[in-house]
C-alpha positions as a printed Julia matrix, in Angstrom:
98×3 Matrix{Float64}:
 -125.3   168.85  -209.2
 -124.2   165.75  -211.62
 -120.85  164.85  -211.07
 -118.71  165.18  -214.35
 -118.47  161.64  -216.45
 -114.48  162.14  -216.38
 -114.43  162.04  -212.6
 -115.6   158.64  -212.9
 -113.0   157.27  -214.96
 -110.67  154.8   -212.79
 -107.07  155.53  -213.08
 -105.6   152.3   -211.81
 -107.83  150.59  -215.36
 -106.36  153.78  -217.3
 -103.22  153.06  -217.92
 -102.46  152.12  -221.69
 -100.78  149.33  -220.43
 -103.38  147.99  -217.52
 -106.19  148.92  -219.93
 -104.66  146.52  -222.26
 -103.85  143.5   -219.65
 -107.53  144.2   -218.36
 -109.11  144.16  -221.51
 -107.24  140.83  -222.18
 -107.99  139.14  -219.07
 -112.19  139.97  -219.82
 -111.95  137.39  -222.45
 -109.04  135.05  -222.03
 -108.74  134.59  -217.82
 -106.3   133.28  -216.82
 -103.66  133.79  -219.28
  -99.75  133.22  -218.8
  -97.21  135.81  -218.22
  -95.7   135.36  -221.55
  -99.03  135.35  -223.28
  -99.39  139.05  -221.63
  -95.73  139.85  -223.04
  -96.71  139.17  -226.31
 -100.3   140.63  -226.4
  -99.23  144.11  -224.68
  -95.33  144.03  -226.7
  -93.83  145.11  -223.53
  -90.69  144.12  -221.03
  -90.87  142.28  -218.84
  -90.05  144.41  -215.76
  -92.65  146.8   -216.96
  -95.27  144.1   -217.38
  -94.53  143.32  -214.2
  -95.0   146.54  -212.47
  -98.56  146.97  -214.29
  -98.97  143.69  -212.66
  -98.38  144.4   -209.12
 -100.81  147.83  -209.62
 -103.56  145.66  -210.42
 -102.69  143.36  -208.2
 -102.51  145.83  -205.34
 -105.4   147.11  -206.35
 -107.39  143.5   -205.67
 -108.24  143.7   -209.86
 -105.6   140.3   -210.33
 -104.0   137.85  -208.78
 -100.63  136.34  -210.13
  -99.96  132.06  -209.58
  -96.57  131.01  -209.77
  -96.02  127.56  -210.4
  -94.84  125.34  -212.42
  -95.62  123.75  -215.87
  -93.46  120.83  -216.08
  -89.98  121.69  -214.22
  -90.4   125.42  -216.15
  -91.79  127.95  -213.89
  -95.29  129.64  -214.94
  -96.97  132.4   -213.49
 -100.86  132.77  -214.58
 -102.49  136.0   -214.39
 -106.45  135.93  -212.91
 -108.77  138.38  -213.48
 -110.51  138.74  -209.8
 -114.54  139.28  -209.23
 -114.25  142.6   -208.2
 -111.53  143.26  -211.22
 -114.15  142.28  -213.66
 -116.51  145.16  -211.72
 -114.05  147.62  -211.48
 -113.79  146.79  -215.53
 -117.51  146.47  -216.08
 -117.59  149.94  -214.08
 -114.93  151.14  -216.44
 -116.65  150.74  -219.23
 -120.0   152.42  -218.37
 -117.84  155.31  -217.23
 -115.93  155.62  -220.65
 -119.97  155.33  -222.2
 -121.04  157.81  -219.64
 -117.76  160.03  -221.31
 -119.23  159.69  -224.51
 -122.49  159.72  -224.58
 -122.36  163.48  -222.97
């Protein structure tokens, strides 16, 4: 018995908001915290929660540093976060395509 398309769907990548930061991170990687503020128009404590899901998750990882004497934190899209993404979006094909 075929397993139903939906079942397949990850719910960490799900997320409005994590759907967004992933989606961002495919094309621009790394990008700055800020740059994620403005792209998702969220806070910043919620940004940050989404964050630490993905990062817990292995899909990110977060550098804090510094640019100049300001500090910076740079968002990475990890190897296996671009195939949990890549895996994402077959499922959501799989979804519609039945």
């Amino acid at each position: 018995m075929d397993s139903n398309p939906i079942d397949n769907i990850n719910d960490v990548i799900h997320g409005r908001l994590r759907l967004g930061i992933m989606a961002y991170l495919s094309t621009v990687n790394p990008a700055s915290f800020p740059e994620l503020l403005k792209k998702t128009g969220t806070s910043n404590g919620n940004l940050s929660t989404h964050l630490t899901k993905l990062e817990t998750a292995g899909y990110i990882r977060q550098e804090k540093g510094y640019n100049g004497k300001r500090p910076q934190t740079l968002i990475h899209l990890t190897d296996p976060g671009r195939a949990a993404w890549i895996d994402y979006l077959g499922a959501m094909r799989a979804l519609l395509g039945s």
